[in-house]
C-alpha positions in Angstrom: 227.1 308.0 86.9 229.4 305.8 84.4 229.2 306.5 80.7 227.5 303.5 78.7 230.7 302.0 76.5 229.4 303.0 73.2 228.6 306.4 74.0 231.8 307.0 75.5 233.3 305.8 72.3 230.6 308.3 70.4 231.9 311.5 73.1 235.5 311.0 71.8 234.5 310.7 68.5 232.4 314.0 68.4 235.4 315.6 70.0 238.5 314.5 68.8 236.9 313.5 65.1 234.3 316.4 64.9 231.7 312.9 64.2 228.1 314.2 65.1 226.5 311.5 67.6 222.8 310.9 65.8 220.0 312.2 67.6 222.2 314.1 70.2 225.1 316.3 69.3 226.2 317.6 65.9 229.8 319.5 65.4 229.7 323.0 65.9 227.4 324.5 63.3 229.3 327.3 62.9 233.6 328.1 63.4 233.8 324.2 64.8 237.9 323.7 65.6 239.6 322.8 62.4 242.4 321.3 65.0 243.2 320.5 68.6 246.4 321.4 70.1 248.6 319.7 72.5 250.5 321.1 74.8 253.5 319.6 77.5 253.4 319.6 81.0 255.9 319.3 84.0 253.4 318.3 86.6 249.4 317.4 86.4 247.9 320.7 85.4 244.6 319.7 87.3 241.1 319.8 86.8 240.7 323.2 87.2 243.6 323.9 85.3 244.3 325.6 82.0 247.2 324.7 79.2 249.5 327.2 81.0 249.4 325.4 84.1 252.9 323.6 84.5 253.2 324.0 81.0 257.1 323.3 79.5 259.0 326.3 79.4 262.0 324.8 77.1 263.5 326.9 74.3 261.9 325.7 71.1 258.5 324.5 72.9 255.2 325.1 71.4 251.9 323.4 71.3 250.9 321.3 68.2 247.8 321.2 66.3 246.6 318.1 65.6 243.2 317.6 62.8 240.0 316.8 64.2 239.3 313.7 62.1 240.3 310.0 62.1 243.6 311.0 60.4 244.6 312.6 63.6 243.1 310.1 66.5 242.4 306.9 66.9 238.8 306.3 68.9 238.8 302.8 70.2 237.1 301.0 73.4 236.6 304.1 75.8 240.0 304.9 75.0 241.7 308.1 72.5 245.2 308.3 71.2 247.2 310.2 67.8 247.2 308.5 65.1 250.6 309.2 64.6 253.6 310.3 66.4 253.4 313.9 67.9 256.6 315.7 67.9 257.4 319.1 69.7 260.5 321.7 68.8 263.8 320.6 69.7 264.9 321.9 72.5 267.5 324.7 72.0 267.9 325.8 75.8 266.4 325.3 78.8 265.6 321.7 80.5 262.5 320.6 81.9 261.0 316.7 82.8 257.3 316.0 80.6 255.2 314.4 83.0 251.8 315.4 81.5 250.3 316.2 78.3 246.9 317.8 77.5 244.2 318.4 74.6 242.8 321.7 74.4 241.5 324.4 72.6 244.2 326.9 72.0 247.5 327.6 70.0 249.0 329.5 72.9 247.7 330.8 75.9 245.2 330.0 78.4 243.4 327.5 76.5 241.0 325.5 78.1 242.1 321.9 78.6 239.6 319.2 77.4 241.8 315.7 78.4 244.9 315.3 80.2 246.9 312.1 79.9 250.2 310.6 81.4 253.8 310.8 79.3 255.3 307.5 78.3 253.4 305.0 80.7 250.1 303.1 80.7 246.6 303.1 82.4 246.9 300.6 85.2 242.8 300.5 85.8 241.3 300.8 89.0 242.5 300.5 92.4 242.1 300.0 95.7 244.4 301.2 99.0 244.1 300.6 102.4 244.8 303.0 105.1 248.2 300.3 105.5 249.7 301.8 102.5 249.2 298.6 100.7 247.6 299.5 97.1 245.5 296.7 94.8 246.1 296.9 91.1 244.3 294.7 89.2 246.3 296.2 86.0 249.6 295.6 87.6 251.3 294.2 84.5 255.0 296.0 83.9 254.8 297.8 87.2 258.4 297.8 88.8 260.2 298.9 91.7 261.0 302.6 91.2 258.3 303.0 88.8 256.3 306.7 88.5 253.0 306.3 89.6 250.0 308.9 89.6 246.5 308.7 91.2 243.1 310.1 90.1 239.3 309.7 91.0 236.3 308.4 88.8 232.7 309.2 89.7 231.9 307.1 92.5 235.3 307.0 93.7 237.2 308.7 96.6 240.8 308.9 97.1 242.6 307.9 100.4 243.3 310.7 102.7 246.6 310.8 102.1 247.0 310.4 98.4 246.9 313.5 96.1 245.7 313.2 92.7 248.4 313.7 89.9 251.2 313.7 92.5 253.9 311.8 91.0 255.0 308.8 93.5 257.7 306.4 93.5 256.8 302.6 93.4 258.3 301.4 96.6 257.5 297.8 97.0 256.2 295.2 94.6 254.1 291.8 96.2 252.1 290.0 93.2 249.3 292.3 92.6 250.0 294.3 96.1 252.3 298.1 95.6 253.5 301.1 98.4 254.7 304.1 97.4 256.8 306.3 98.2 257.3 310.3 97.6 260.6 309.9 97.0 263.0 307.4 95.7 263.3 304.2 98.0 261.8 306.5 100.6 259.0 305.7 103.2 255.9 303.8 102.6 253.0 306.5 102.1 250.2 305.7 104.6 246.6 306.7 104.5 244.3 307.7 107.1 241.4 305.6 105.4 241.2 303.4 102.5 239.8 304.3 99.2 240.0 304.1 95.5 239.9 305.6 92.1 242.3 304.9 88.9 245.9 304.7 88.4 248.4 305.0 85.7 252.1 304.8 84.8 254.2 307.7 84.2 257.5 308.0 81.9 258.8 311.1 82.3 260.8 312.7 79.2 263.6 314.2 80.0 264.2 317.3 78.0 267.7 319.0 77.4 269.0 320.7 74.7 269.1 318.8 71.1 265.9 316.4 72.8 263.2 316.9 70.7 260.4 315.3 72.8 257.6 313.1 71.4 254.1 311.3 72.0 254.1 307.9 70.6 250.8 306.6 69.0 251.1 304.6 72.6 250.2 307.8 74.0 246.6 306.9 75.5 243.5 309.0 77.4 240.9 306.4 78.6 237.6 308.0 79.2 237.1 306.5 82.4 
């Protein structure tokens, strides 16, 4: 069952601002987090995944804390992002390609993952595929041939069979509002076995060598869909 907008807005705010929602939740009472911390990721880490799932492995990585307040996030229309730009350690050795980041709970370890969001790209909204391999975006604004593309379901939605949430694809084709994908660069057009929906979003992967030191933008966006 969808969220009503303004208590979607109130959710984020309780979690990433520690800002009690009246009537209903207050911040922890007692040891509430002081911070969050975000940690990088070379592929989706899941739902049922932790911060050490497909986290970087870079020389010079570590997660970073970031305030639970309005000076660290900025809650606005369903949506959360930092309030100012993140950056990691440079990276010293090592390489690795940030697909992912995450909020959760812990400076290093298994910590559980509260929100995971896409590097460097954009929500595109909902969407619609049918079993074709033709994809709907209503969103599609700025959506390009060889563009990264992931997929994930919403209550109420359900995937194509065919189409793996978090996967990273390849935009293959571009027809007004109308996209295929592809696994891999200008390869073949991804067909379902049904059609089906859920949300979509744009992916710019950072691509980490040594003296990168990589960084979320304040562009850097989780919409609690």
């Amino acid at each position: 069952m969808p969220k009503g907008s303004t208590f979607a807005n109130d959710l984020l705010k309780l979690i990433f601002q520690a800002v009690a929602i009246a009537n209903i939740a207050d911040n922890a009472a007692a040891s509430p987090l002081g911070n969050l911390y975000i940690s990088l990721h070379t592929a989706d880490p899941g739902r049922g995944g932790s911060q050490t799932t497909s986290e970087a492995s870079y020389t010079g990585y570590a997660r970073v804390p970031l305030v639970r307040s309005s000076s660290g996030w900025t809650v606005t229309s369903n949506a959360v992002s930092p309030a100012a730009a993140i950056n990691f350690g440079a990276c010293t050795a090592g390489a690795n390609a940030i697909t992912h980041w995450a909020v959760g709970t812990a400076t290093s370890g298994s910590g559980k993952i509260l929100y995971v969001g896409t590097v460097g790209g954009a929500s595109l909204g909902p969407f619609s595929a049918l079993a074709n391999g033709n994809i709907t975006l209503p969103a599609l604004s700025g959506v390009a041939v060889d563009d990264r593309i992931v997929f994930d379901t919403v209550p109420g939605a359900v995937l194509p069979t065919g189409l793996t949430a978090g996967t990273l694809y390849w935009v293959k084709t571009v027809s007004a509002d109308v996209i295929t994908i592809a696994t891999t660069q200008g390869g073949s057009t991804v067909t379902f076995s049904n059609a089906g929906d859920g949300v979509a979003a744009k992916v710019v992967p950072i691509a980490v060598s040594t003296g990168v030191t990589p960084q979320l933008t304040t562009a850097s966006t989780i919409v609690d869909d």
